[in-house]
C-alpha positions in Angstrom: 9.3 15.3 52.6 10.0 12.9 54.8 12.0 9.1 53.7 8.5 6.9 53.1 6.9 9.5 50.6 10.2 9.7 48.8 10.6 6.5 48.3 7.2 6.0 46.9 7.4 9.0 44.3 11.1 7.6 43.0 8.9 4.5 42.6 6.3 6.3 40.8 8.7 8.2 38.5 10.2 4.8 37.8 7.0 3.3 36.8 6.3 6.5 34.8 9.2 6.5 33.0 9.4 2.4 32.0 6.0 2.9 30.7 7.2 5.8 28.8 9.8 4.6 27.3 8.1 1.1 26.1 5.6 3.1 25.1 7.6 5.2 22.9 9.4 1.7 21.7 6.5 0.2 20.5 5.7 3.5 18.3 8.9 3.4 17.1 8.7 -0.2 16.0 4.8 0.3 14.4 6.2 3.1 12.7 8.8 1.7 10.8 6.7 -1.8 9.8 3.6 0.1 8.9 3.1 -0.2 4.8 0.4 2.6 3.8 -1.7 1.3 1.1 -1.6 3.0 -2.4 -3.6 2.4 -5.8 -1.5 3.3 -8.7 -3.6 7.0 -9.3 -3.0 8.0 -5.2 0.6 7.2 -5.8 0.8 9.6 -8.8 -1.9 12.0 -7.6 -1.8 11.6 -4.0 -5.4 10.9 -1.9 -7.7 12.9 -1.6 -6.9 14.1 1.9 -3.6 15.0 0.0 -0.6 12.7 1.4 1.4 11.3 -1.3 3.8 9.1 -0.5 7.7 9.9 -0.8 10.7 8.1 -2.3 11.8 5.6 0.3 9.1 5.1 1.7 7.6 1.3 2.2 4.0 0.8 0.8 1.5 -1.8 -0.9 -0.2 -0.7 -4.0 -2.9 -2.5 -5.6 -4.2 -2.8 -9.1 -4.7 -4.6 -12.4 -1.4 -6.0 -14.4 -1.6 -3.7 -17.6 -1.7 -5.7 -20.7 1.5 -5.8 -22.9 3.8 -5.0 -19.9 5.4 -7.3 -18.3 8.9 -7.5 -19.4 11.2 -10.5 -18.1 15.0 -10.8 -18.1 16.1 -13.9 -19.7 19.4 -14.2 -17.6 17.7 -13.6 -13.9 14.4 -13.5 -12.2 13.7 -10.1 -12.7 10.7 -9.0 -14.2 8.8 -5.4 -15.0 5.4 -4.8 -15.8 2.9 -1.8 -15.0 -0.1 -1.8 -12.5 -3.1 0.3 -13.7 -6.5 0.8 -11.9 -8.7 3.6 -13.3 -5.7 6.4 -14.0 -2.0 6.6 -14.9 0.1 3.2 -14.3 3.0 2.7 -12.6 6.0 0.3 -13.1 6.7 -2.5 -10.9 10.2 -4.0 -10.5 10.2 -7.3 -9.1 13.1 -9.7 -8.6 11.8 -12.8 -7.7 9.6 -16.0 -8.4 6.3 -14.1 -9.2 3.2 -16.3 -8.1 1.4 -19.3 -10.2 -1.6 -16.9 -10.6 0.4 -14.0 -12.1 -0.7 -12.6 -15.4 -1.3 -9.8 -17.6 -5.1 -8.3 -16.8 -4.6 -9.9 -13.7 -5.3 -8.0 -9.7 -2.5 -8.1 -7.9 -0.9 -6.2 -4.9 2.6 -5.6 -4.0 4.9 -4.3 -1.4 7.6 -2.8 -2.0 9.4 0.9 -1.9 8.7 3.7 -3.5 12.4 4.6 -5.8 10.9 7.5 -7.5 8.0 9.2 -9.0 6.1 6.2 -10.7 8.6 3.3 -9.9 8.5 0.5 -6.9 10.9 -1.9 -6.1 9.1 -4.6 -4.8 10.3 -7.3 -2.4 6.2 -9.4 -2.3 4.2 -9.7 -5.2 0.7 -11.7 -4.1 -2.0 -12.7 -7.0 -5.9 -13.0 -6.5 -6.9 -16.4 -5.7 -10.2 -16.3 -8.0 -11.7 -13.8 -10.4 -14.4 -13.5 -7.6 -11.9 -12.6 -5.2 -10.5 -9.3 -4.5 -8.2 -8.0 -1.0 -10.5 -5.9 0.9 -8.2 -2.6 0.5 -7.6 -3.0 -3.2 -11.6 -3.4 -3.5 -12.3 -0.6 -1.1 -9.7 1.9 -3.2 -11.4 0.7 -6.0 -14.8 1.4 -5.4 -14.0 5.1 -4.1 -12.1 5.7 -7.5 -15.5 4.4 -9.2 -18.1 5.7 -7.5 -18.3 9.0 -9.6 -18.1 6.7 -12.6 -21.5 4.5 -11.3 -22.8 8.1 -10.4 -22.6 9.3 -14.2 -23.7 6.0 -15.5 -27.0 6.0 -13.5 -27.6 9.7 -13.9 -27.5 8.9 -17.6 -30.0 5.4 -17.8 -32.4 7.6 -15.5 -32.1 10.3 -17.8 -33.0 8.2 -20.9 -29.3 8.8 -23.0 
């Protein structure tokens, strides 16, 4: 091989290699900021294509404040309440100022991490801004858990029950 043709492949690996490596980076970095989003059933059931998620891992979850639950501590600014959709609940342990909208019966979604079976630690807690309004995952999740539900329900008015 003579000098001019080496010179250009070490140039080539080098190129190869940089691009490698900040591609590799990057991945790296996505991977460890990406929250998965959960409602309260797929945490406790997994989804259907059947991940569940594990303890440790970071996540949003979405649902409705269950009435009756939220408990605060009068010495600090944590609070505990359960998020419900259609299935089981979950509890939510939140140390923080909770937003002006917060309140029982209310959509919410928080990010947190998963500390065991049913529990999340979360470190954001984000209201609705309206009852019209609902974030596009937690309305997506929620129409999918539905859907057999509207299924039924027209199956039945068509079949005059």
């Amino acid at each position: 091989m003579n000098p001019r043709r080496k010179k250009r492949f070490g140039l080539y690996l080098i190129l190869v290699l940089g691009f490698g490596a900040t591609v590799g980076l990057v991945l790296y970095a996505l991977n460890q900021n990406m929250d998965l989003f959960y409602t309260p059933t797929e945490i406790v059931y997994g989804k259907p294509d059947g991940s569940k998620p594990e303890v440790g891992q970071r996540l949003r979850i979405g649902g409705m404040v269950v009435n009756g639950t939220v408990e605060r501590e009068s010495s600090s600014l944590k609070v505990r309440f359960k998020l419900a959709d259609v299935g089981p609940a979950v509890t939510i342990e939140y140390d923080g100022i909770l937003p002006d909208l917060f309140r029982e019966g209310q959509g919410i979604v928080a990010q947190g991490v998963l500390k065991s079976a049913r529990v999340i630690e979360a470190f954001e807690v984000l209201a609705k801004h309206d009852e019209d309004y609902m974030p596009p995952d937690v309305a997506e999740a929620m129409e999918k858990v539905h859907e057999p539900l509207k299924y039924s329900d027209e199956q039945m008015a068509g079949s005059g029950q």
